[in-house]
C-alpha positions, 0 to 999 in steps of 0.5 A: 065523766070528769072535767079532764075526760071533757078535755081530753075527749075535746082535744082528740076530736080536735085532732080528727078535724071536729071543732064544734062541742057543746058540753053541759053539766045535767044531774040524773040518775043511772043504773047505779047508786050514788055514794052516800054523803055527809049532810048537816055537819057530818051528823047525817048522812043520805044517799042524793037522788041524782048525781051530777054529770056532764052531756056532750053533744056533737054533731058530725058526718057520718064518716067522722061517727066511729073515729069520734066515738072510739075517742070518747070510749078511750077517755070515758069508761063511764057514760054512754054513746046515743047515735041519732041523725039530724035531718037538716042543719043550717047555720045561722051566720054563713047560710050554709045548709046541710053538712057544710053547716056542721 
């Protein structure tokens, strides 16, 4: 997943009402092979280990969940989608608890 693809998944959840977004870079490693790359001055080359990406996290009501994640399979064809629940939220400036928290 890309910088654009960030900002265009940013821009459509914006769109349906969601504001908040965490986005952070993370290195792993998937199902495929990285591309191999040139090291010490094109004179080697090796395949890195992890490769690098970026992990989006939402947290959203159920009611927003197949809009928010049909937005994210138009703008990413890499990557995947994990739907846990949260059991209990509260935000720290406002004291609201629960879904009015997120």
């Amino acid at each position: 997943m890309g910088e654009n693809e960030i900002s265009k998944i940013s821009e459509g959840l914006r769109k349906i009402g969601i504001g908040g977004l965490t986005v952070f870079k993370a290195k792993g490693r998937g199902k495929t092979i990285p591309k191999r790359i040139h090291a010490e001055l094109g004179t080697e080359i090796y395949t890195p280990e992890f490769s690098d990406s970026y992990v989006v996290l939402l947290v959203l009501p159920d009611t927003k969940m197949d809009e928010a994640i049909n937005i994210i399979k138009a703008n990413c064809k890499i990557g995947k989608v994990f739907v846990t629940p949260v059991i209990h939220a509260v935000d720290l400036a406002t004291g609201a608890e629960s879904e009015q928290a997120i």
